[in-house]
TITOR-825579 format. One record per residue (C-alpha): residue in three letters; z, y, x. Coordinates in steps of 0.05 Angstrom, whole numbers, padded with zeros to 5 digits, always signed. Example, Ala and Ser with C-alpha at 12.3 -4.5 7.8 and 13.67 -1.06 7.14 Angstrom:
! residues 2
ALA+00156-00090+00246SER+00143-00021+00273
END
This chain:
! residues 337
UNK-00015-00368-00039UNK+00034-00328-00053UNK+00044-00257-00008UNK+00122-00276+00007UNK+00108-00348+00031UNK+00058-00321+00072UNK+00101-00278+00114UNK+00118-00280+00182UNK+00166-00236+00202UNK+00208-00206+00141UNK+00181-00156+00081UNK+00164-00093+00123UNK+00097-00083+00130UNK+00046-00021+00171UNK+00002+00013+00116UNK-00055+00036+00159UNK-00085+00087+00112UNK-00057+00153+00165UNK-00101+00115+00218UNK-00163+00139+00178UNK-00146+00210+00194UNK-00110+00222+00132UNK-00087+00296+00128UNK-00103+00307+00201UNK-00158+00283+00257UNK-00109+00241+00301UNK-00125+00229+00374UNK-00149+00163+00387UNK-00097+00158+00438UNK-00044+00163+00387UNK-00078+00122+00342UNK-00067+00057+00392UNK-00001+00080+00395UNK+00015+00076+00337UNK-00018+00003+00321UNK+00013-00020+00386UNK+00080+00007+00368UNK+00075-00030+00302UNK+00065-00096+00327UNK+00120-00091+00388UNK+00175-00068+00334UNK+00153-00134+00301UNK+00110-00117+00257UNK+00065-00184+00221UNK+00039-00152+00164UNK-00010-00096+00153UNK-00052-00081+00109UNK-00114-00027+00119UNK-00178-00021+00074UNK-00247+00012+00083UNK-00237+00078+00044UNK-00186+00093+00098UNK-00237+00150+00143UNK-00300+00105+00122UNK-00277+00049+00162UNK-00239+00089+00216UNK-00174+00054+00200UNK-00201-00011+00206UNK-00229-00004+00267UNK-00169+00029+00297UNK-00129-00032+00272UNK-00171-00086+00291UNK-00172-00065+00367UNK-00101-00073+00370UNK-00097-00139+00329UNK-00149-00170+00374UNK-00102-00168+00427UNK-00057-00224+00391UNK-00064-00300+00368UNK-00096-00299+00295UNK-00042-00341+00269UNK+00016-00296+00291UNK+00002-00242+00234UNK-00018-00223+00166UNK-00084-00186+00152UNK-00100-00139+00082UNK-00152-00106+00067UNK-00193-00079+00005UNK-00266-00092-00027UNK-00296-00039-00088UNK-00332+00004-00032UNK-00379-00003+00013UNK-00388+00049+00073UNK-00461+00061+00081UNK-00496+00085+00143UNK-00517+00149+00112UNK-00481+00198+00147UNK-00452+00258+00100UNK-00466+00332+00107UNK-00396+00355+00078UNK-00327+00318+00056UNK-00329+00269+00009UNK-00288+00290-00053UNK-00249+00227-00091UNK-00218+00238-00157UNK-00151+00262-00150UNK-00145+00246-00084UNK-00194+00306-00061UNK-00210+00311+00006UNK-00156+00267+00034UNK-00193+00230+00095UNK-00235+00298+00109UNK-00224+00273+00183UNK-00250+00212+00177UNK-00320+00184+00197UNK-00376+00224+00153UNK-00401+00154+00132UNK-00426+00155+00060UNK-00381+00121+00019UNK-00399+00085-00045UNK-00367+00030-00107UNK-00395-00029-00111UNK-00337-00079-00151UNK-00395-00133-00162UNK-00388-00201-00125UNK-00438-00194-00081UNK-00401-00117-00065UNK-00343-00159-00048UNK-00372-00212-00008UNK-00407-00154+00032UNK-00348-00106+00037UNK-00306-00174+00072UNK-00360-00177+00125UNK-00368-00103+00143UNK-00283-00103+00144UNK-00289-00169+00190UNK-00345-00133+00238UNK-00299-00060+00243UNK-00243-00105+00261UNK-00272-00158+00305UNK-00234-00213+00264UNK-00256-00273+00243UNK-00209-00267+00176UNK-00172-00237+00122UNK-00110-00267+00087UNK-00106-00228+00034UNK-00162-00180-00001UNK-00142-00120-00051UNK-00188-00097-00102UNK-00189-00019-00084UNK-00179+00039-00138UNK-00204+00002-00201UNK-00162+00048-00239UNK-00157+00126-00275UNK-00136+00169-00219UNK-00208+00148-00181UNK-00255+00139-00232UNK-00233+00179-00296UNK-00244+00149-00359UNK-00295+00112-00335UNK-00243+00061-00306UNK-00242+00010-00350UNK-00318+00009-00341UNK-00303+00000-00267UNK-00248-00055-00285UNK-00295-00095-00322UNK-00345-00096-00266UNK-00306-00120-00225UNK-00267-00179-00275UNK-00335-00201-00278UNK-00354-00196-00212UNK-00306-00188-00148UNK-00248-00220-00188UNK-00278-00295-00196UNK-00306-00288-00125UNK-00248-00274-00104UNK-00221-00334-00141UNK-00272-00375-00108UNK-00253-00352-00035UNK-00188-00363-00042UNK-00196-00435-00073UNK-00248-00453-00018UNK-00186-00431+00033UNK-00232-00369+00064UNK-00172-00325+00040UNK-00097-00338+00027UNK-00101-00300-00032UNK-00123-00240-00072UNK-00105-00181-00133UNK-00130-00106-00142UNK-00095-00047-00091UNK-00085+00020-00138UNK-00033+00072-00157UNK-00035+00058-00224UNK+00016+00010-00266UNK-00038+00014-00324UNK-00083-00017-00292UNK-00043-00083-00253UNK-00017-00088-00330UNK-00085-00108-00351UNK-00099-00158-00297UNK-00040-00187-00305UNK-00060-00200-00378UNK-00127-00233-00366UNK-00129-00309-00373UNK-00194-00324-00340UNK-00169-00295-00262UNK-00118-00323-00218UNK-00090-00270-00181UNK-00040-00291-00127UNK-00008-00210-00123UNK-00025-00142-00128UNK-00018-00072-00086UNK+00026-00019-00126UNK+00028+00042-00081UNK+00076+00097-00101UNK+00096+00079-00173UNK+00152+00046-00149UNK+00194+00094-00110UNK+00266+00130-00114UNK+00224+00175-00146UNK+00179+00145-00189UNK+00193+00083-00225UNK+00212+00079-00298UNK+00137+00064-00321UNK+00133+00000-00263UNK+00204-00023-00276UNK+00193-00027-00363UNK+00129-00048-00359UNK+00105-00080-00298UNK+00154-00116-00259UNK+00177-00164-00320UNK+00112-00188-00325UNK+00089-00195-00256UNK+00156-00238-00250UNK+00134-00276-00311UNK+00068-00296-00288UNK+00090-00300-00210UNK+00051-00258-00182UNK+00082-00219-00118UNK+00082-00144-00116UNK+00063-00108-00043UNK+00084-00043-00050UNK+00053+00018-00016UNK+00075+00089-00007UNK+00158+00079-00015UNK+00159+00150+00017UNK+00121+00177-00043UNK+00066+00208+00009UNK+00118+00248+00052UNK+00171+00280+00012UNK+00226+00227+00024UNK+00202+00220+00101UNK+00219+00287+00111UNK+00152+00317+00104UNK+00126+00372+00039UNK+00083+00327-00007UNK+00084+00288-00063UNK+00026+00242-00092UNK-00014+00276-00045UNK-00003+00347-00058UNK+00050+00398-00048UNK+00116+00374-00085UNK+00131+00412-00149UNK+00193+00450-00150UNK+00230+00390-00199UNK+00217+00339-00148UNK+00248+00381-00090UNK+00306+00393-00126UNK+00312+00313-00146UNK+00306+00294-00067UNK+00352+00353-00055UNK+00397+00313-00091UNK+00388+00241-00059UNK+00390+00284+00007UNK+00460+00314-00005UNK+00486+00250-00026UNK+00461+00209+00031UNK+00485+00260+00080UNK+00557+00245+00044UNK+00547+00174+00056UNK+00508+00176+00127UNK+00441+00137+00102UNK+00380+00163+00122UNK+00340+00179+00068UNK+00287+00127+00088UNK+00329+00069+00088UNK+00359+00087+00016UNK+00280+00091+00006UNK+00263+00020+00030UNK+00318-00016+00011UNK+00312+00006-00062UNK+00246-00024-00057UNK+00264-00090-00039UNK+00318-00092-00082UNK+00270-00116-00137UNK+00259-00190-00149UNK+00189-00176-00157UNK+00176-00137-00096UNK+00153-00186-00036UNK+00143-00133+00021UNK+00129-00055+00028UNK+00087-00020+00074UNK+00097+00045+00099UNK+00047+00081+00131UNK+00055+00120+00195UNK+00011+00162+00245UNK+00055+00162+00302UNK+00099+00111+00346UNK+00161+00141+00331UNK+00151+00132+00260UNK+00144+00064+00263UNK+00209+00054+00301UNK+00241+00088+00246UNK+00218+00052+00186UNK+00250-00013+00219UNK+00312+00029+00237UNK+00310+00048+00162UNK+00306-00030+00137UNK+00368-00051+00180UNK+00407+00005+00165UNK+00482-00006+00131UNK+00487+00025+00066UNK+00562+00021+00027UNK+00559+00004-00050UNK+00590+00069-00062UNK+00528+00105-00041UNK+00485+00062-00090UNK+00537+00058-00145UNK+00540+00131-00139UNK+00469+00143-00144UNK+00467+00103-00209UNK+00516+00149-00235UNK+00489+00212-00213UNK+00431+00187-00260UNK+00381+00195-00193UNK+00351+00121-00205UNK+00350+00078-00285UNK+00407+00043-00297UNK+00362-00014-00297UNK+00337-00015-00235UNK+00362-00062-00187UNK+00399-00039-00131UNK+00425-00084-00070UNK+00489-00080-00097UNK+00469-00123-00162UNK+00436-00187-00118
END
């Protein structure tokens, strides 16, 4: 199935990933908070994964979801690693992403992108959560910024292994439907190419962004139209810096992207759109785009993202943008549908 005939309540997802302690150990108060918030704002899709805190996220998800009817809400998660009950020493370093759930759970983490890793990872996610399913399952970091050269290695384990498993899930109706979860356009270019693999969409986080997006929009986004395969795409704030916070792919933002969201900044402010909302909606404005999920570690934050989505926009603020060369002139705006 398809991700946007599966939705329930419009394109806006809750990317969970900040309820793993991302950055910062959040109060498990907050945490529910958060969730809760989510779901009242009308939140129906979110999407969470078991590298988020070794399973923290999960578990801080599922207590809120098991408050609601199963059928009233789409479920994501991801398969690749396995968390272990081998409890760690130290932080657990992950490619480029260093330290980033440091205040998570101290749970070993390790890959495992065989079938029977996949099969396994589905029932740990289904135990954190107390759920009895999943809708649709990502296949989690298969791609150069986690695993080095070494990722096509890792890709290939898993074509032959979690992919047709996956195929076989979602054809025996356990799950709605399935693709890979990464931050790399390189590698949902090469699943899109295989022949042998049905996927039914993928998880793009951050290479689609005001910010980022000429590589996704030449290369990726024709073809995932062409072969129909839905695009979910994660991290629309580009990790911070167009929320208002300092960062960019997960470090401190060089000194060329501040002055680029300087820009959008003082041109929003001209027009009144919050800089989130320009964020989102340019998003969506892609055909190929079926939802976007934001992630957020407090209520307020959630409030705002939906804020952001209904916000008015004028043309001029878009057409100007164009202009001002801050987004390809062949991107599609809302302006073009």
């Amino acid at each position: 199935m398809k991700v946007r005939e599966a939705l329930l309540n419009g394109p806006l997802g809750f990317g969970t990933a900040p309820l793993g302690n991302m950055f910062r150990n959040i109060p498990e108060e907050e945490a529910a908070e958060t969730a809760a918030a989510a779901w009242d704002a009308g939140t129906r899709l979110f999407d969470t994964a078991p590298f988020y805190g070794a399973g923290l996220a999960e578990i801080r998800l599922g207590k809120e979801l098991v408050k609601h009817p199963r059928d009233e809400y789409v479920l994501s998660t991801k398969v690749g690693r396995i968390i272990l009950d081998e409890i760690l020493d130290g932080p657990q370093e992950f490619g480029e992403k260093g330290t980033l759930f440091q205040y998570g759970r101290k749970n070993r983490v390790v890959h495992d992108y065989t079938a029977d890793g996949a099969k396994r990872s589905i029932e740990d996610s289904l135990k954190r959560m107390g759920l009895d399913r999943i809708d649709f399952v990502w296949i989690h970091d298969i791609a150069a910024d986690f695993h080095g050269d070494a990722w096509i290695d890792m890709f290939e384990t898993a074509h032959k292994g979690a992919m047709p498993a996956l195929d076989a899930l979602r054809d025996q109706g356990v799950i709605k439907g399935w693709g890979i979860g990464v931050n790399r356009v390189e590698a949902v270019e090469l699943l899109l190419g295989l022949s042998d693999v049905r996927p039914d969409g993928t998880l793009l986080a951050g290479r689609y962004s005001l910010l980022d997006h000429e590589l996704a929009l030449q290369r990726l986004m024709p073809m995932a139209q062409e072969k129909g395969v839905d695009l979910v795409i994660g991290g629309p704030y580009s990790s911070g810096i167009l929320a208002g916070g300092q960062t960019f792919e997960y470090a401190d933002a060089s000194p060329e992207i501040i002055a680029k969201v300087d820009k959008i900044k003082n041109l929003a402010a001209r027009y009144d759109v919050p800089i989130k909302a320009a964020a989102l909606q340019f998003v969506l404005a892609h055909p190929a785009t079926a939802a976007v999920i934001p992630g957020a570690s407090r209520p307020d934050r959630i409030k705002g993202d939906h804020e952001a989505l209904a916000a008015p926009i004028p043309d001029d603020f878009w057409r100007e943008l164009r202009a001002e060369k801050l987004v390809s002139a062949a991107a599609p705006l809302p302006i073009d549908r």
